[in-house]
N, C-alpha and C positions, 0 to 999 in steps of 0.2 A: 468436537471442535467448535470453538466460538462464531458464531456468523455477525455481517452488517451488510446492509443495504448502501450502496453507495446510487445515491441519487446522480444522472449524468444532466447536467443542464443543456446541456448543445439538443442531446437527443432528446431530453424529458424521458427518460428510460430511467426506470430501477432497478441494477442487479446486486444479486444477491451473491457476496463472498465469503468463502471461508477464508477464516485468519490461520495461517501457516505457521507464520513466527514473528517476529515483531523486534526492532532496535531501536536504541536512542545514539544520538548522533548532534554534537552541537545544542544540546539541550530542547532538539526534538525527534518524537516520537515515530517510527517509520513502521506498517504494517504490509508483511509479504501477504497475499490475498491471492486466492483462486477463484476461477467464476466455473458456472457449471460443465465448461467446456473444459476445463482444466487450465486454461490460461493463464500466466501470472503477471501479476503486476504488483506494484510499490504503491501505498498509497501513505499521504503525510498527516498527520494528525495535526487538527488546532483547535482552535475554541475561538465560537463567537462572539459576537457582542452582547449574547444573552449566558456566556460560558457554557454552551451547547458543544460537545463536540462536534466536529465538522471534520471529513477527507477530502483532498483533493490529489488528484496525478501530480507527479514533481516535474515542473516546468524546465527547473535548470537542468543541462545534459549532466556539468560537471556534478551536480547538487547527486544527480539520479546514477552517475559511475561511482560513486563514493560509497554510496548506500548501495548497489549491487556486490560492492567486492566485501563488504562486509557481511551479507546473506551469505554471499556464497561459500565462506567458512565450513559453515554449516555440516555437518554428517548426516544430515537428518533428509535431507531431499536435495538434488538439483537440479540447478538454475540453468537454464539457457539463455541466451541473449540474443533476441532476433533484431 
């Protein structure tokens, strides 16, 4: 499986997620991610001002129900929603 580091700024922490599966949505890129605990989370793909990719957590609730009901399709794993 694909891995990325997601840099968190608050904490200055780096973890390290595996990429599950991944959608596009509105003409961006949304990656399902696990951390070593098994947790999952939604992370949003962008590009900098240097066209670096960058992720960040989805701030909108609506933004982040939209893009869980479209994971949760999926046959391949499931979602929980805590």
């Amino acid at each position: 499986m694909e891995k990325i580091i997601f840099y968190d700024e608050d904490t200055g922490e780096e973890i390290l997620f595996e990429i599950v599966d991944s959608t596009v949505f509105n003409d961006n890129k949304y990656l399902l991610v696990v951390d070593e605990d098994d947790e999952a989370t939604i992370l949003k793909e962008a590009k900098d001002k240097d066209d670096n990719l960058v992720y960040s957590l989805i701030e909108n609730e609506d933004e982040f129900q939209q893009i869980t009901l479209i994971l949760m399709e999926s046959d391949e794993y499931d979602i929980e929603v805590n």
